[in-house]
C-alpha positions in Angstrom: 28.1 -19.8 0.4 28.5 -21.4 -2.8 31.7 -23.6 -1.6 29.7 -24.5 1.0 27.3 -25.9 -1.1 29.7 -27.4 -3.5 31.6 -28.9 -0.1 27.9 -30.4 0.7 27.6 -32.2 -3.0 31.3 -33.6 -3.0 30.0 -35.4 0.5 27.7 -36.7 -0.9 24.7 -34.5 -0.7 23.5 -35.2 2.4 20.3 -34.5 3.4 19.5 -31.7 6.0 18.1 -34.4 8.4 21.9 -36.2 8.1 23.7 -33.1 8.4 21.3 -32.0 11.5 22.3 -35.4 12.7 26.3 -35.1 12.3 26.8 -31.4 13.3 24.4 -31.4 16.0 22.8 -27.8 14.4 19.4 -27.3 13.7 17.9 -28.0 9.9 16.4 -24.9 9.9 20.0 -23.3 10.6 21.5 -25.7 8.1 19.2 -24.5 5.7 19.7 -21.1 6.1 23.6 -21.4 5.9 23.6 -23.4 2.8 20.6 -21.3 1.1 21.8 -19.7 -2.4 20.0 -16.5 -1.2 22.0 -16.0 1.9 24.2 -12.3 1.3 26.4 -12.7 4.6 28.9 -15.3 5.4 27.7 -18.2 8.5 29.7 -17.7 11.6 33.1 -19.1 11.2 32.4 -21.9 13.9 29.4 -23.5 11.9 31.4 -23.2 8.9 34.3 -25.3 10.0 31.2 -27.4 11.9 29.7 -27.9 8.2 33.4 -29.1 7.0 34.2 -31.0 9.6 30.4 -33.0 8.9 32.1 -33.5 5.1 34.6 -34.8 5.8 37.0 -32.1 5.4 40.3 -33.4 7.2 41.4 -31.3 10.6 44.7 -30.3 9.0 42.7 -28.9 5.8 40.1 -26.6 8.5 42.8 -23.9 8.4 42.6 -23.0 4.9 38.5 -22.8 5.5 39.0 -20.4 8.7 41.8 -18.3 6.1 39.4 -18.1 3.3 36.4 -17.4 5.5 38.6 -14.5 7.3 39.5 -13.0 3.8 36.1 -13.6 2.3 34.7 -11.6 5.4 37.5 -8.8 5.5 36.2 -8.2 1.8 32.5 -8.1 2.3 32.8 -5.8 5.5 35.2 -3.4 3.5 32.7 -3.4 0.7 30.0 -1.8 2.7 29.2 1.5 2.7 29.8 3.7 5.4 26.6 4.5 7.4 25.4 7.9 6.9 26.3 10.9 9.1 22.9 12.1 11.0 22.8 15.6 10.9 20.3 16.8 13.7 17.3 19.1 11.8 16.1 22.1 13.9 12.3 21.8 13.8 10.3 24.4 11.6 9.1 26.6 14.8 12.6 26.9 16.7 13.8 28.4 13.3 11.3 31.7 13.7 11.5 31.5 17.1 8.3 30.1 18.1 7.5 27.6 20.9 7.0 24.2 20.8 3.5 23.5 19.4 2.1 21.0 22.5 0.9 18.3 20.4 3.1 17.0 17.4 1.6 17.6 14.2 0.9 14.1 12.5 3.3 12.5 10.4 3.4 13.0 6.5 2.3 10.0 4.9 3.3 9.7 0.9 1.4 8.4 -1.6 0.8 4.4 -0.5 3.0 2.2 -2.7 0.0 -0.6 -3.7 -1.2 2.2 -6.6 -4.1 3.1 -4.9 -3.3 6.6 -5.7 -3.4 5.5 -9.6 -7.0 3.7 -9.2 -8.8 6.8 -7.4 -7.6 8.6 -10.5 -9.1 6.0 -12.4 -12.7 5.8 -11.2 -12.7 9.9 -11.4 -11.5 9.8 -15.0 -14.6 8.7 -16.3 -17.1 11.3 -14.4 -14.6 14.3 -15.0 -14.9 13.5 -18.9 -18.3 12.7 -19.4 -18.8 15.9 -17.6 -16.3 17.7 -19.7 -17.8 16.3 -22.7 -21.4 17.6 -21.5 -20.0 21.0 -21.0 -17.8 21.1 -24.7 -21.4 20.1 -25.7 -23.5 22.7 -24.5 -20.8 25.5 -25.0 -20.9 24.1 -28.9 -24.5 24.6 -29.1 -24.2 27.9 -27.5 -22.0 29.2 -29.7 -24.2 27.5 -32.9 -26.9 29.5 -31.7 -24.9 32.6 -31.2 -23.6 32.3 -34.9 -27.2 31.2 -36.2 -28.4 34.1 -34.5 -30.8 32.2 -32.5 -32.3 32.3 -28.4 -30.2 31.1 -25.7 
């Protein structure tokens, strides 16, 4: 993606608009395909569409398609290798129970946004003021109880 880019400043920088207008592509397309965050290769034939608007000479085209066939030989071989489902027997067929006839609901985890953190939050000041009352009172128990005094 970066030679792309690099092919679009030796033309010239063009602007999307002129590029839309010589390749015939959308600008939103044209955009996407020259966008530094793009992680995929464009489809050979708007890549030799792109050259071909800059001015890259026919008999140079089959160096692009050669470099865009390794480039995309190396990505694809890069990528990890999906992972193997292995089927899970549900909890009930393993002790031989039936089907339950409505699905239990689906875990949910904590949510993400830390709203788990904030509920702790607002409880953490009730919990030790009440802690604190209670260290309190067993302190003054146990005053009296050494003092000898009532309850």
């Amino acid at each position: 993606m970066c030679r792309l880019r690099a092919l679009k400043a030796w033309s010239g920088n063009p602007s999307l608009r002129e590029l839309e207008r010589r390749t015939g592509l959308p600008r939103s397309t044209l955009s996407g395909d020259l966008s530094p965050q793009r992680s995929s290769l464009p489809p050979l034939d708007r890549v030799l569409t792109l050259a071909t608007a800059s001015g890259v000479p026919a008999g140079e085209l089959a160096c692009w398609q050669s470099a865009w066939q390794r480039i995309q030989v190396r990505q694809q071989s890069a990528e990890p290798p999906a992972p193997a489902r292995v089927p899970v027997p549900a909890p009930h067929a393993a002790v031989g129970l039936p089907a339950p006839a409505v699905a239990p609901p689906a875990f949910r985890g904590p949510d993400r946004t830390g709203g788990h953190r904030s509920a702790r939050r607002r409880l953490g000041w009730p919990v030790l003021s009440v802690s604190g009352l209670l260290a309190a009172l067993l302190a003054l128990r146990r005053q009296a109880h050494a003092h000898g005094g009532r309850e």
